[in-house]
C-alpha positions in Angstrom: -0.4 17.8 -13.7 -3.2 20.0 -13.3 -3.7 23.0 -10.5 -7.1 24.6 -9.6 -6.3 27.5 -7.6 -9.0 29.0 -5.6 -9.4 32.6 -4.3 -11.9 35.4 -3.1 -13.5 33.3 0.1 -13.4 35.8 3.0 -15.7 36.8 6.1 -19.0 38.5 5.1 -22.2 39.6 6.9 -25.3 37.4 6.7 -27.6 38.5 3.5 -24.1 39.5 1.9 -22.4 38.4 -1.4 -19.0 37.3 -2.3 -17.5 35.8 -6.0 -14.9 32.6 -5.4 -12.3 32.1 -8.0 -10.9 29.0 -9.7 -8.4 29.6 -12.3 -7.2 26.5 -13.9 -3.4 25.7 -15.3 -4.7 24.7 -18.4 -8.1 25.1 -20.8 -11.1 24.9 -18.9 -12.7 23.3 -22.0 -10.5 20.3 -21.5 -12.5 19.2 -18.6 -15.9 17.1 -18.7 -16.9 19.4 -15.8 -16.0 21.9 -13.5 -17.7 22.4 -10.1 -17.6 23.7 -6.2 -17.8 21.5 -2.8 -18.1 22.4 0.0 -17.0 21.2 3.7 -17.9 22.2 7.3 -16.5 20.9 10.1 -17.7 17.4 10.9 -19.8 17.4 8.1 -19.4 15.4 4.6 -17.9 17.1 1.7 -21.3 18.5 -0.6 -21.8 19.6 -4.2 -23.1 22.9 -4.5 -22.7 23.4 -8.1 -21.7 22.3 -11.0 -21.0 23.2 -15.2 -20.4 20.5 -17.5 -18.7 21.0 -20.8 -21.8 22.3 -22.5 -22.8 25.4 -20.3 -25.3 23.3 -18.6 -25.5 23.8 -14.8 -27.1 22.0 -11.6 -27.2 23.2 -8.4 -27.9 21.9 -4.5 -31.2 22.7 -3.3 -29.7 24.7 -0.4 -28.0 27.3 -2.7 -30.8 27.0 -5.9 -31.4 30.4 -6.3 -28.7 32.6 -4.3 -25.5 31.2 -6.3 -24.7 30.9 -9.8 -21.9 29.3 -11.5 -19.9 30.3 -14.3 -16.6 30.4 -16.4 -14.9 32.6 -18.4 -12.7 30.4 -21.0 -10.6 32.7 -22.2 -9.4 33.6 -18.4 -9.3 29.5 -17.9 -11.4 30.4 -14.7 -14.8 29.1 -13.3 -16.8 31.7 -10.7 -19.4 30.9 -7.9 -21.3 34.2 -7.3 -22.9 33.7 -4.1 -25.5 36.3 -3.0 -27.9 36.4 0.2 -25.1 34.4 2.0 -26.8 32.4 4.9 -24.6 31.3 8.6 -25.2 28.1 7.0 -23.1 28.4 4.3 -19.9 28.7 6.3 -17.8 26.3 5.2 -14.0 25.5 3.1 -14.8 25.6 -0.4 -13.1 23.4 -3.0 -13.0 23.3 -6.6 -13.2 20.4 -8.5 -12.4 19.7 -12.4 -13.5 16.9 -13.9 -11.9 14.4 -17.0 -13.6 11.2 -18.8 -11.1 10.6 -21.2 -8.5 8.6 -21.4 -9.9 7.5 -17.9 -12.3 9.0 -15.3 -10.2 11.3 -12.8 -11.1 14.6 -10.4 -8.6 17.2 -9.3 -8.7 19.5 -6.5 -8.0 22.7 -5.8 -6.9 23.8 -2.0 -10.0 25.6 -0.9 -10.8 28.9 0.1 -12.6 29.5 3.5 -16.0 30.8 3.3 -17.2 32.6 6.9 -20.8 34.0 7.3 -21.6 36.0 10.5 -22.6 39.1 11.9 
């Protein structure tokens, strides 16, 4: 019923920057929330960001200050800017919209691979 699609992940250099993609098959503003996870291997799925309905954002202390979440309605598309990219950042990254109403529920889209190394 609803697709997340996720694109721009890549390999970059450590201190580098890249902008992941999530374009939604429907309003973005139908969602309680929209956010990124993240997942390396053997390790738990994390949040590393997140933008609820009203523009207001929180972020994992491991990324506070070199990422920055956003959306652009009108393209029914959420961005991650990630900049100063660290080796510990490699990871599949997933995006994740959020509904309340009529009943709680999360949808997922594929993930994009992340790679940081020199």
């Amino acid at each position: 019923q609803v697709q997340l699609v996720e694109s721009g992940g890549g390999l970059v250099q450590p201190g580098g920057s890249l902008r992941l993609s999530c374009a939604a098959s429907r309003s973005i503003r139908s969602f309680n929330a929209m956010g990124w996870y993240r997942q390396a291997p053997g390790k738990e799925r994390e949040l590393v960001a997140v933008l609820d309905s009203g523009g207001s954002t929180n972020y994992a202390d491991s990324v506070k200050g070199r990422f920055t979440i956003s959306r652009d309605s009108a393209k029914n598309t959420v961005y991650l800017q990630m900049n100063n990219l660290k080796s510990e950042d490699t990871a599949v990254y997933y995006c994740l919209a959020s509904v309340v109403l009529p009943v709680r529920a999360n949808y997922w889209g594929q993930g994009t691979q992340v790679t940081v190394s020199s």
